[in-house]
N, C-alpha and C positions, 0 to 999 in steps of 0.2 A: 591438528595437534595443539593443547595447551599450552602456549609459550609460558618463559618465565614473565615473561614483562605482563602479560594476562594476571597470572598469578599475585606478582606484586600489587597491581592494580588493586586486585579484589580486597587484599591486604590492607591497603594503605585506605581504602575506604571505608573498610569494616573497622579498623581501629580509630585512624588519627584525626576523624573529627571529632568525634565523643572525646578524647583525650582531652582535643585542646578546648573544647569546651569547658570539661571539668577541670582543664587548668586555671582555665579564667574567671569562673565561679568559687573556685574554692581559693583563688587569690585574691582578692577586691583588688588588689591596689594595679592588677596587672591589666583588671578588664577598665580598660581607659575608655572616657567619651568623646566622639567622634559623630557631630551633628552636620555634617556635611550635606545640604539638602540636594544641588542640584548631581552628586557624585551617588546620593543615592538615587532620585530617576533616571536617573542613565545607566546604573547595573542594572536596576529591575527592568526597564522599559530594553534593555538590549537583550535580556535574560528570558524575557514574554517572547520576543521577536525569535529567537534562538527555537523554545519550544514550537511556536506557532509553526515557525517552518518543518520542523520535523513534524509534527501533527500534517502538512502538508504533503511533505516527501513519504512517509507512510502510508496516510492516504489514499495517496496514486497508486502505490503499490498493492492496498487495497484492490483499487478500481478495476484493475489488470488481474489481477491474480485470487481473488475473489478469497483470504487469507482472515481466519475469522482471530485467529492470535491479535496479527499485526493492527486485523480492525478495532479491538479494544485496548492496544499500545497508543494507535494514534489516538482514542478518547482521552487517553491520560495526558497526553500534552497538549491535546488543546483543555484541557480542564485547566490547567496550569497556568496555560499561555494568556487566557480571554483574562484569570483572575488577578495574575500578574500584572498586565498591562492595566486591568482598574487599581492596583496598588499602587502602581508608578503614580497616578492619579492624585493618591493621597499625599504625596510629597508636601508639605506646606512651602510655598511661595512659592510654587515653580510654575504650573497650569492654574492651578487651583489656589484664592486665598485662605481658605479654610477646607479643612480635611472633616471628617465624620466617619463614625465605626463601621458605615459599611465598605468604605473604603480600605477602611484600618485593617480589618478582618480580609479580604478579598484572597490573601495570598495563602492563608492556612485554609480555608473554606476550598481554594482551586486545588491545592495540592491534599488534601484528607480527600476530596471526591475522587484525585487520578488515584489513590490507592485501591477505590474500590475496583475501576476499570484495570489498572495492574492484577490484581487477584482473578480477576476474571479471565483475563488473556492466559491465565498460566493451564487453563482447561485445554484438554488433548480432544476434540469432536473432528469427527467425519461425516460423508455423506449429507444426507438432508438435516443433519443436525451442524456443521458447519454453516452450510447455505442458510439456517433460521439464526443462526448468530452473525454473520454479516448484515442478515436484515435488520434483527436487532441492533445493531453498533449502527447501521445508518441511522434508524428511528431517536436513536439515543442523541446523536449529534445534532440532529435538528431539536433535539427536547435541552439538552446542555447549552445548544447556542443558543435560546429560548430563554435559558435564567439568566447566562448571561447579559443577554443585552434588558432581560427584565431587572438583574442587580443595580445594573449602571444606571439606568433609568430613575428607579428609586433612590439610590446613591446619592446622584447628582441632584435632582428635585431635592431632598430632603427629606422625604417622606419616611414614618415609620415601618419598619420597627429599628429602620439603618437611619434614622436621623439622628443621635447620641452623639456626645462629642468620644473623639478615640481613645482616650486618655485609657476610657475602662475595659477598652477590650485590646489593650495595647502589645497584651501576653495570649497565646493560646490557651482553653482554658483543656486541661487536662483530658475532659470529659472526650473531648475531639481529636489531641493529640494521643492519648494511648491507642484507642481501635486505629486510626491510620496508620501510627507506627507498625503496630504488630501486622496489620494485612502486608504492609510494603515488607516484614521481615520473612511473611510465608512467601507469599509474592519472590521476593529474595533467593530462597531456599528451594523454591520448583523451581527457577531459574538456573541455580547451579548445579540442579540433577542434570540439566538441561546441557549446559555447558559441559559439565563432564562426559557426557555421552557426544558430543559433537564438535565440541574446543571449537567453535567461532569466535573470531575476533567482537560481532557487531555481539553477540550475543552475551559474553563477559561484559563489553559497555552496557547493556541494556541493564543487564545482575549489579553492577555496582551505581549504576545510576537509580535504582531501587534502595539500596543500601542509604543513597547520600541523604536520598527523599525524604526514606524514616528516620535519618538523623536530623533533617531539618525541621522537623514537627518538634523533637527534642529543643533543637535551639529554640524555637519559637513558642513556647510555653516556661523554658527556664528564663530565658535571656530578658534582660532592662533594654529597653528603646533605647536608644542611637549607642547602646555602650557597644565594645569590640566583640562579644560574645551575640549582640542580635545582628550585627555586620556579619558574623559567620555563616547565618545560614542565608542570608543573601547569596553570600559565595560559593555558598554547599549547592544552590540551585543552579548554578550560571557552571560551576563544573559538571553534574548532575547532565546537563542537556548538550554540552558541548563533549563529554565523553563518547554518547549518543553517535551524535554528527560526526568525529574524529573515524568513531567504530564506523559509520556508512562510509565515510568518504574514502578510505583502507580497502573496501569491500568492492567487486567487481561492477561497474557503474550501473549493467544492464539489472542486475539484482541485488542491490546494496542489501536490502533487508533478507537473504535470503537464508539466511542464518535463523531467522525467529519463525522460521515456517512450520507451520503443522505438518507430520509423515504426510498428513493426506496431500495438502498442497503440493511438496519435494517429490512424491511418488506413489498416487493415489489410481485407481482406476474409475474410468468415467466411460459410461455408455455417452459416444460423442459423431459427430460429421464433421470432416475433414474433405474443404473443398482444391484441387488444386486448378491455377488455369496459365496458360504461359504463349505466346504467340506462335504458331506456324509460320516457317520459313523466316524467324528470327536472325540464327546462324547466317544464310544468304544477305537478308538487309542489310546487315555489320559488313558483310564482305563487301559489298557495293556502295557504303557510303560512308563519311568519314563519322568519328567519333561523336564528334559535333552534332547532328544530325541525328545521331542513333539513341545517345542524352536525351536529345526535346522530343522525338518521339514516345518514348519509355514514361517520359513526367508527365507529357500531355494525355496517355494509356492509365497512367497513376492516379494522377488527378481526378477521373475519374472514375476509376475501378475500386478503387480500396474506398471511397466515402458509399461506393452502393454495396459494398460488403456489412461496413462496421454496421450502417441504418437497420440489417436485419439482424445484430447479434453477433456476428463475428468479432472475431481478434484477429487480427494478423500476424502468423504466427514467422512469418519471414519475408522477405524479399531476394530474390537472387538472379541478378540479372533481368530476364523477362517474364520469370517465373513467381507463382504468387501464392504462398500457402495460406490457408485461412481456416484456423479451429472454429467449432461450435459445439457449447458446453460443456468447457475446460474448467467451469467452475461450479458443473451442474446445476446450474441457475436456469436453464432453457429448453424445459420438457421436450417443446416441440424444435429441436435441433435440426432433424432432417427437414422441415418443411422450410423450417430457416434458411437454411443450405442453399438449398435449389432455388428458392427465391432469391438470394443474394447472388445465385451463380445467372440468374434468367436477368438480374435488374443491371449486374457485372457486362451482361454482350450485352443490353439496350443501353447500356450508355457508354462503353464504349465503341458501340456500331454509328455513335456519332460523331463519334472524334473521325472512325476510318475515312465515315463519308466524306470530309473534307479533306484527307488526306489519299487519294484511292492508291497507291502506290504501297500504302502502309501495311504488313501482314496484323492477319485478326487472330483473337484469341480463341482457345479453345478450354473445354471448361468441365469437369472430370469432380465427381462426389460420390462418396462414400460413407456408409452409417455403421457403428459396430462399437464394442471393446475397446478401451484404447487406455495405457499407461502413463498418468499428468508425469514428466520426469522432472527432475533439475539436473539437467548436467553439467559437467565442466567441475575447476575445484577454484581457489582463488586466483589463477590468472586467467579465467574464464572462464564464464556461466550462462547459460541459457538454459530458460522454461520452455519447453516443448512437450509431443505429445508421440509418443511409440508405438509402434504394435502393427499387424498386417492390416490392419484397416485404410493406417497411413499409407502402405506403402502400394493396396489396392489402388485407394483414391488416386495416385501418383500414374498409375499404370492405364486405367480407366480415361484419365485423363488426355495420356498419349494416341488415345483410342478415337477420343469426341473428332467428329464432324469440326471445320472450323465454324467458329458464331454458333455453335450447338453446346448445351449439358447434357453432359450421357453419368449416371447415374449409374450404383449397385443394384444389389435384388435388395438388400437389407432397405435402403433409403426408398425404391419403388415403394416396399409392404408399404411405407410409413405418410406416403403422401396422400391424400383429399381422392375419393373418387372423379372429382371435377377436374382432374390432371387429364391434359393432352397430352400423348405419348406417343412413339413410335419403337418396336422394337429394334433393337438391332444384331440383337444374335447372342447366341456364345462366342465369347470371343478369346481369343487364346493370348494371356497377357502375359510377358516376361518374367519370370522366374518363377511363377505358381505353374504347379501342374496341375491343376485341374483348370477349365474353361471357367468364366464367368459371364451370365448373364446381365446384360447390359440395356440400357434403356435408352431412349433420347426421350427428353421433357422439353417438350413445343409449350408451354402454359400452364398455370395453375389455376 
């Protein structure tokens, strides 16, 4: 639901920096100077720092959840972050004894480029049109951290066309400030369809930290160097990113961003494999030895079970107790899911049938997959969230599982069709699984 304090927010950012800009402007005698050099690399250089990180924590979120919005939210801050951090740069006497326009410029250049990635991220794609814009937004970042570190480069040598002193590009020039204003006010405005439809907290910060952005293009084409109206939009930016971060850290830790997701992400359907594997005679071991003991065995099974899952493409979709889910193609990035699968579940008993070896006392795992249908969900509401994956696919894999031989994958019919004819197999029957009335046919996968 919309709070008021949401509300207020959106208010008090749509209005009361333009106000007090235009108070300051239209006063001379109010907008005072204020040449403070080292108080100014220390807002911008903490302000860089600020976005960097959220470019980061987004990111990851990215990484996980395969989120083509959030992938071009995090462009925009690190667009901001890298050109920020070269403007701290320009500070005179601080790093540098002398500044130059490409430095001068770096911070309206960072923030006009995130508007164009904000416009971008406010696109609703699904399917294989999501999955080509995550790929895009990756290619993009490697091409953005590319100019960046080509500006600085040039920057700092001197070299043209950024070797001029700052003096003349001290202002925004218009030309650059209207188009980024206005994309950050569409930008803006699909943001707050956005928010009215779903009243997230992260996502009103994300709408008024758009708002502050294109008011700071404003300051930074009206405003006079060091006077109190070009200090504004320093601080228009450093609230801007910190609204951001306030709105994540609010937000339930496991999905901070979960507010800015595409339907598809929140609740999307994916042709996917769902592996599960969990030890035999687990319950017994717990009863026979102390707690102590039952810990170092589970981490030493961990240690190496979940790094021979993630190498074929999984995600680990949980842990619980000695139980281990693991999705494949929850982001539909991984055509070949079921072949994935089975190999992560075949490489899952070879490594850890070497832990057992050393421990012979220890029960083994057993290792259960499924191919099919399945519903990306978000569940939970703000006091708890999790991304998971629904549907009777899960809940075969689950039961199949209970089925497998121990140190054996036993497999669906669906995941069978889908494997290599150079699969060794063994049948195992129909087998009659808990809560489905019909039998399923069942496989064991000796090799691929």
């Amino acid at each position: 639901m919309r709070s008021a304090t949401q509300r207020a927010l959106l208010a008090l950012a749509l209005v009361l920096p333009l106000a007090g800009l235009a108070l300051l402007l239209a006063v001379p005698g109010a907008d005072l100077r204020w040449a403070h050099h080292p108080a100014h690399f220390w807002l911008v250089l903490g302000t860089a720092g600020l976005s960097a990180g959220l470019a980061w924590a987004t990111g990851d979120a990215v990484a996980r959840r395969g989120d083509a919005r959030l992938a071009h939210v995090s462009l925009a801050f690190l667009a901001s972050a890298g050109f920020l951090a070269l403007h701290a740069l320009a500070t005179p006497g601080v790093l540098l004894a002398e500044s130059n326009v490409g430095f001068a410029v770096a911070t309206p250049v960072g923030v006009a480029l995130g508007s164009l990635f904000a416009l971008r991220s406010t696109r609703e794609v699904a399917g294989d049109r999501a999955v080509a814009e995550v790929r895009l937004a990756r290619r993009l970042r490697w091409v953005l951290l590319a100019v960046m570190l080509g500006w600085a480069a040039v920057s700092l040598a001197g070299l043209p066309p950024l070797d001029g002193p700052p003096a003349p590009a001290e202002r925004l020039p218009l030309l650059v400030a209207v188009p980024g204003t206005l994309l950050y006010a569409v930008a803006a405005w699909r943001y707050a369809r956005l928010w009215r439809a779903r009243g997230e907290g992260v996502l009103a910060a994300v709408l008024a930290a758009y708002l502050l952005l294109g008011q700071a293009l404003v300051a930074m084409a009206l405003a006079p160097t060091w006077q109190l109206s070009w200090w504004e939009w320093h601080v228009l930016l450093l609230v801007a990113f910190a609204l951001v971060a306030v709105g994540a850290r609010r937000s339930w830790r496991e999905e901070r961003f979960a507010g800015l997701y595409l339907d598809d992400t929140a609740a999307g359907r994916r042709e996917a494999s769902v592996l599960f594997a969990d030890l035999q005679g687990f319950t017994t071991f717990s009863e026979q030895h102390p707690p102590e003991e039952v810990t170092a065995m589970l981490n030493a099974y961990l240690a190496e079970a979940v790094p021979a899952v993630l190498r074929d493409g999984g995600d680990v979709d949980r842990i619980v107790g000695d139980a281990l889910m693991v999705t494949f193609n929850t982001r539909g990035d991984l055509p070949d899911h079921a072949v994935a699968a089975v190999r992560a579940g075949l490489a899952l008993q070879e490594a850890t049938a070497r832990v057992s070896g050393r421990h012979p006392g220890w029960p083994r795992f057993r290792v259960g997959v499924n191919t099919g249908p399945v519903t990306v969900s978000l569940l939970g509401t703000h006091g708890g969230r999790t991304h998971t994956v629904i549907g009777d696919t899960v809940n075969t894999a689950s039961r199949i599982e209970g089925q497998a031989p121990v140190g054996g994958v036993a497999v669906g019919p669906e995941t069978l069709s889908s494997l290599p004819g150079t699969a060794r197999t063994q049948p195992l029957g129909l087998l009659a699984l808990k809560g489905r009335t019909e039998p399923v046919e069942t496989t064991l996968v000796l090799s691929l």
